[in-house]
Legacy VTK file of the C-alpha trace (Angstrom):
# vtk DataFile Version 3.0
C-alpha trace
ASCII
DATASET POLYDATA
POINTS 92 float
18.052 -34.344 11.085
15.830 -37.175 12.537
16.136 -40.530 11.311
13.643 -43.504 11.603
15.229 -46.198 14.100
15.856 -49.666 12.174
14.503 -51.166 15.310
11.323 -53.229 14.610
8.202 -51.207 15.050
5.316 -52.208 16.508
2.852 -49.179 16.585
0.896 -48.090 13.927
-0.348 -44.897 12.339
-3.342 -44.957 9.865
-4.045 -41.343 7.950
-7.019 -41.042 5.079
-5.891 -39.287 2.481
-6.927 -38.764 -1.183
-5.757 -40.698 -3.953
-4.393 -37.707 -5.269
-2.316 -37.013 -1.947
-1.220 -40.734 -1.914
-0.151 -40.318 -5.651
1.836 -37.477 -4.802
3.587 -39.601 -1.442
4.243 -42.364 -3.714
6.175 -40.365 -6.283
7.794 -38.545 -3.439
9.046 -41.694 -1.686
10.169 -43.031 -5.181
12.651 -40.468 -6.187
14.103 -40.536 -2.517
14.221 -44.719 -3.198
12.134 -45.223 0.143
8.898 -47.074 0.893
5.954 -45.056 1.378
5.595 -45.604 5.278
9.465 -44.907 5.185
9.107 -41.884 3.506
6.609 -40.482 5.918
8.266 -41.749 8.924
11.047 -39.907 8.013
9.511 -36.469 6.954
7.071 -36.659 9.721
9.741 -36.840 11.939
11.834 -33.883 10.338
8.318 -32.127 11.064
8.135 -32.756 14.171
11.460 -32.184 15.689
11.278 -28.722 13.820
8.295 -27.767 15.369
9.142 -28.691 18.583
12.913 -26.386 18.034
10.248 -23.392 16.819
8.876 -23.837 20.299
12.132 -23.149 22.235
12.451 -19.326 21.055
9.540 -17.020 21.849
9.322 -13.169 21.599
7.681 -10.623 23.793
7.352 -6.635 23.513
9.607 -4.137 25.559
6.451 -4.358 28.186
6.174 -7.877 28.304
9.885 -8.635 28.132
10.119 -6.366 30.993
7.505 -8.081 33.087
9.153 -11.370 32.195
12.546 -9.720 33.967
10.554 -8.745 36.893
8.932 -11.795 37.413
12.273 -13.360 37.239
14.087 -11.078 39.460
11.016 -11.738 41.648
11.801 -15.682 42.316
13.534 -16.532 45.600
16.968 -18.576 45.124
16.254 -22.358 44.563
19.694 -24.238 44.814
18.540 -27.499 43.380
17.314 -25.183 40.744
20.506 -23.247 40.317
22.468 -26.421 40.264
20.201 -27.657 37.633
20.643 -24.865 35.220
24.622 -24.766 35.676
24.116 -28.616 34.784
25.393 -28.683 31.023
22.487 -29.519 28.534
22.061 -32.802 26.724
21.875 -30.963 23.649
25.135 -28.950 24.329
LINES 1 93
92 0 1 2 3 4 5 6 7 8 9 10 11 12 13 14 15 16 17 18 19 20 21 22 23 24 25 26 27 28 29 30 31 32 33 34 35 36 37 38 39 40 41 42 43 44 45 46 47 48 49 50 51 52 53 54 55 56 57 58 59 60 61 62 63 64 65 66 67 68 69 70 71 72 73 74 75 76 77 78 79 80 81 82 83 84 85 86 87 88 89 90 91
């Protein structure tokens, strides 16, 4: 899960929204004992690092996912590239 940095902040975000909607926020962020902006720092952020995950996974046909194969069986041998990949990831 993504947390909001206690850091000071210096950007700002407005949004329009209808009273209703800013009801609704303000109840939200209540029962989770956050501020407001805290509350939707902190969801928005959940949001966002989910839909950025979602984008890592894709799926293809038989026909595509066999073009895909070709196209990768295609590529020439890149050593910088190799020893990139065999690199462990930041995430692992």
């Amino acid at each position: 899960m993504v947390r909001s940095s206690t850091k000071r902040r210096n950007d700002r975000l407005e949004v329009r929204l209808t009273p209703k909607a800013k009801s609704v926020l303000k109840r939200a962020a209540s029962v989770e004992r956050k501020t407001v902006s805290a509350f939707i720092l902190d969801k928005s952020l959940e949001a966002a690092a989910e839909t950025l995950a979602a984008r890592s996974e894709f799926l293809l046909s038989s026909t595509q996912y066999d073009a895909f194969v070709a196209a990768l069986d295609a590529v020439r041998p890149r050593p910088r590239l190799e020893k990139l990949l065999k690199t462990p990831s930041v995430h692992e």
